[in-house]
LUMSETOR-340691 format. One record per atom (N, C-alpha, C): residue in one letter; x, y, z. Coordinates in steps of 0.2 Angstrom, whole numbers, padded with zeros to 4 digits, always signed. Atoms other than C-alpha are relative to their C-alpha. Layout:
BEGIN
aXYZ
...
***
This chain:
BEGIN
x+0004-0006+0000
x+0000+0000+0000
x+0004+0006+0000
x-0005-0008-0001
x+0007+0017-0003
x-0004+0004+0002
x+0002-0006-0003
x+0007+0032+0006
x-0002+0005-0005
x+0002-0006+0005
x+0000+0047+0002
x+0006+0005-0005
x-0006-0003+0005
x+0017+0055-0001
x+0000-0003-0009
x+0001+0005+0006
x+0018+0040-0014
x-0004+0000-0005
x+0003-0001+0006
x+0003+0043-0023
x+0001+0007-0003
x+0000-0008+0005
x+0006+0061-0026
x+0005+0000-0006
x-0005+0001+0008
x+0021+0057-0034
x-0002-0005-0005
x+0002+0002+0005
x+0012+0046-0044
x-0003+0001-0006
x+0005-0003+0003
x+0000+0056-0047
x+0007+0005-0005
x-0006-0006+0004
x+0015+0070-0053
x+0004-0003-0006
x-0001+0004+0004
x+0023+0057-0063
x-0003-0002-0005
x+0005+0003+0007
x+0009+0051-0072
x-0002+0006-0004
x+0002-0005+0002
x+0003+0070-0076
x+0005+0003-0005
x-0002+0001+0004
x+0019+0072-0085
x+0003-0004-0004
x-0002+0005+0008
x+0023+0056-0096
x-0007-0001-0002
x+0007+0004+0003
x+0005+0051-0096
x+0000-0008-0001
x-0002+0008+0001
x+0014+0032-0095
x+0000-0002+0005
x-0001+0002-0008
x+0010+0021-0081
x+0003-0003+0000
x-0005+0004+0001
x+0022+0012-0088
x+0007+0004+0004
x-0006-0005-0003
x+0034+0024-0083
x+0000+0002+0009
x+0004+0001-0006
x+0025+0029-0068
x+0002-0010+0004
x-0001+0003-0006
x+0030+0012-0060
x+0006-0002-0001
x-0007+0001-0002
x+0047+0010-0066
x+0005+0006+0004
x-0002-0005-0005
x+0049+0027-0058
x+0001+0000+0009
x+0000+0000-0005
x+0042+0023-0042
x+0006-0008+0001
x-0008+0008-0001
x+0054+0004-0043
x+0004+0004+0004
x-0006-0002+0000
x+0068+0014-0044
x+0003+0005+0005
x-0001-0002-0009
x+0064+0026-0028
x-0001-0003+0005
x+0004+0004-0008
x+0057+0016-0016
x+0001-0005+0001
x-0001+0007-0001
x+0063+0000-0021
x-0004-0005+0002
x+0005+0007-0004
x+0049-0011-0018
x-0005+0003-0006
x+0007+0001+0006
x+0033-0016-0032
x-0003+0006+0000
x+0003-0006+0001
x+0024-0001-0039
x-0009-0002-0002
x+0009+0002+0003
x+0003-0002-0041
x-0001-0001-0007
x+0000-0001+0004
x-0003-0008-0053
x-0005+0007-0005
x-0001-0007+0006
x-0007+0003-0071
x-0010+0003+0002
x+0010-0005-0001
x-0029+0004-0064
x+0002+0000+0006
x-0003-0005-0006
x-0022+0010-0048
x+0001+0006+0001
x-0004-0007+0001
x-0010+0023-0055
x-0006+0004-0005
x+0005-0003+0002
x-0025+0028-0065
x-0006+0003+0003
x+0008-0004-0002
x-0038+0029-0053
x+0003+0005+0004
x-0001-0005-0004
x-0028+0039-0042
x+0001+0007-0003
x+0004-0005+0003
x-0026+0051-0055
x-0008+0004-0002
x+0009-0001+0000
x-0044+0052-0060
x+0000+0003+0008
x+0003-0002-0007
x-0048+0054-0041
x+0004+0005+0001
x-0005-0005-0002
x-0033+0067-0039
x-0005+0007-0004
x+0003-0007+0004
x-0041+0077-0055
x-0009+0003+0003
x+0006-0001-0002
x-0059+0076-0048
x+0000+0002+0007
x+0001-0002-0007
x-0057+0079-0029
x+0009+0005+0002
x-0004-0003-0001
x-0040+0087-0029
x+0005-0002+0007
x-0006+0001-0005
x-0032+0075-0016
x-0002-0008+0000
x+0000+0008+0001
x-0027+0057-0017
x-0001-0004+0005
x+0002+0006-0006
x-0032+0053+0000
x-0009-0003+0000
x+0007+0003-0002
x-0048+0043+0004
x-0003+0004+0002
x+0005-0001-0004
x-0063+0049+0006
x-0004-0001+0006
x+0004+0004-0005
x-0074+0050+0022
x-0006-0002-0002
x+0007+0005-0001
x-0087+0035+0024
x-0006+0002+0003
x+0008-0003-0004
x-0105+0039+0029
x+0001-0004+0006
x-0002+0005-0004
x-0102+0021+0038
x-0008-0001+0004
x+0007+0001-0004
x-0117+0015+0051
x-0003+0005+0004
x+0003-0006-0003
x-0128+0029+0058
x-0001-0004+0008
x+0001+0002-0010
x-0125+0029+0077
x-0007+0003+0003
x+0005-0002-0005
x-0137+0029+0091
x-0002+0006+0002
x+0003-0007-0003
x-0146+0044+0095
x-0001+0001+0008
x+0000-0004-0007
x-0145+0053+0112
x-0007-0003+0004
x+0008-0002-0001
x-0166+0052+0113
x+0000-0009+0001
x+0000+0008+0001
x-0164+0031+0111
x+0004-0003+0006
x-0004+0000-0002
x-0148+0030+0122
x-0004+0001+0009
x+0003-0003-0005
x-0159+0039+0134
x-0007-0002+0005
x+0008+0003-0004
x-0176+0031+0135
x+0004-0009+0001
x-0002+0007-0002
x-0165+0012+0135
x+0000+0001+0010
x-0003-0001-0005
x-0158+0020+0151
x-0005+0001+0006
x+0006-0001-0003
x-0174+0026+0158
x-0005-0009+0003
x+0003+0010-0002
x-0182+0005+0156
x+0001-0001+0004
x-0006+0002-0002
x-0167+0000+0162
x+0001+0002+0010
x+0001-0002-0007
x-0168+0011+0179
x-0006+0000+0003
x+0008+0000-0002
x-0187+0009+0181
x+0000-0008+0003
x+0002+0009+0003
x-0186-0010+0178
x+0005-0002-0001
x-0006+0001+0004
x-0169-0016+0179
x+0001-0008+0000
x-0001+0008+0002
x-0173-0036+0178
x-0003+0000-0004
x+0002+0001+0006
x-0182-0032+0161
x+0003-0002-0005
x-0002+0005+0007
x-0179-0044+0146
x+0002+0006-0005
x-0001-0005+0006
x-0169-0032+0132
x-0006-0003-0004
x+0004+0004+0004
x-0182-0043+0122
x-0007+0007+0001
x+0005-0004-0001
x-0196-0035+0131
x+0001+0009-0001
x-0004-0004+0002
x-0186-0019+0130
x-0003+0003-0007
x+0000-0001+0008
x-0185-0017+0113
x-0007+0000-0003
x+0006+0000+0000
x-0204-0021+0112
x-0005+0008+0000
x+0004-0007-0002
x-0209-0004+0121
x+0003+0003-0003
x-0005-0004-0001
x-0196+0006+0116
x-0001+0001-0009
x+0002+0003+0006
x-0201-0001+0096
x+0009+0002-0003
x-0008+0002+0003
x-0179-0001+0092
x+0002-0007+0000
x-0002+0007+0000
x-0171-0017+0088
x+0003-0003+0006
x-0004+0004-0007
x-0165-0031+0104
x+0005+0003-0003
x-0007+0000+0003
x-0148-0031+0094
x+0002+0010+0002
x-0001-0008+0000
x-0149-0009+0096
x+0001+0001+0007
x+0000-0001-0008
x-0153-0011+0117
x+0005-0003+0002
x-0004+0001+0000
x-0140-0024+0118
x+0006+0006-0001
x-0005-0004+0000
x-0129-0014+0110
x+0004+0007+0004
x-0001-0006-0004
x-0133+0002+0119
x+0003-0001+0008
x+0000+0003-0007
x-0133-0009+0136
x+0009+0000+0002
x-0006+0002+0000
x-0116-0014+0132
x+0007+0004-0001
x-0004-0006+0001
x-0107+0002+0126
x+0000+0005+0002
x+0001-0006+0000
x-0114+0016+0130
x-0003+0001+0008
x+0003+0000-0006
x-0120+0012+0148
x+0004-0003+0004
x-0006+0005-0007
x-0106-0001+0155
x+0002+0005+0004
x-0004-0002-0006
x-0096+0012+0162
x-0004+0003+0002
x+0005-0002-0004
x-0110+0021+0169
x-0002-0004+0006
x+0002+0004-0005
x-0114+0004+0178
x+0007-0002+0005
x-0006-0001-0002
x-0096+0002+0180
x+0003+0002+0008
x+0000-0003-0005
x-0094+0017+0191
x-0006-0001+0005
x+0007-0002-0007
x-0112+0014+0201
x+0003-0007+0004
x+0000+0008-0003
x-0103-0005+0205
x+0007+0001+0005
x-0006-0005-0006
x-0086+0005+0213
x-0003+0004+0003
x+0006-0006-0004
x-0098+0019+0222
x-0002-0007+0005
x+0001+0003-0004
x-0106+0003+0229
x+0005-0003+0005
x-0003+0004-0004
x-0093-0007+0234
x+0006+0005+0005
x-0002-0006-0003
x-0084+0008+0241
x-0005+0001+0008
x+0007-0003-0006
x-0099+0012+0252
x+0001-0007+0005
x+0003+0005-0002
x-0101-0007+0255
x+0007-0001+0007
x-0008+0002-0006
x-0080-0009+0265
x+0000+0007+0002
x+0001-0005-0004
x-0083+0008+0273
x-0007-0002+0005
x+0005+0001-0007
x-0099+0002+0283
x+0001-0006+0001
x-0002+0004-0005
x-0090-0012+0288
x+0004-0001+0006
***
């Protein structure tokens, strides 16, 4: 995988020969190690001409949990804390695998800290 230094010089190389052929016995003979191949040095071109930088774009990627969701799991959960995520998820109309989730991420260290708090409390009153 090349750096981005990398691909700009490729990019810059390939801008003046227009040869990708060229473009990888350039890069051999800097870097000493295998050069991308010729739809590589191409698409980074093209990507370089249309966005004006050879780095990866950002992913949209999975839409995180909302505050309002995070918040009502929490509320369940403290009102009714032997309640089935199953059931859960039922009222709440988000997916088990979302409560789960949230249970496990977004709430551990909150339980975390209440489990220190206690046991703190618990070897001080005795």
């Amino acid at each position: 995988m090349a750096s981005m230094k990398e691909k700009a010089q490729c990019v810059l190389w390939y801008h003046e020969t227009k040869s990708p052929v060229s473009v990888q016995r350039n890069f051999r003979n800097d870097y000493g190690r295998p050069p991308s191949d010729v739809k590589g040095i191409k698409a980074w071109y093209s990507e370089f001409a249309e966005t004006g930088s050879v780095g990866d774009l950002d992913r949209s990627g999975r839409p995180s949990v909302s505050d309002e969701t995070v918040d009502a799991v929490r509320e369940v959960f403290q009102c009714s804390p032997g309640k089935s995520t199953r059931r859960a998820s039922n009222e709440l109309r988000v997916p088990q695998s979302t409560v789960v989730k949230i249970l496990h991420t977004n709430l551990k260290a909150r339980i975390t800290d209440a489990f220190a708090t206690v046991t703190e409390d618990m070897l001080e009153n005795t």
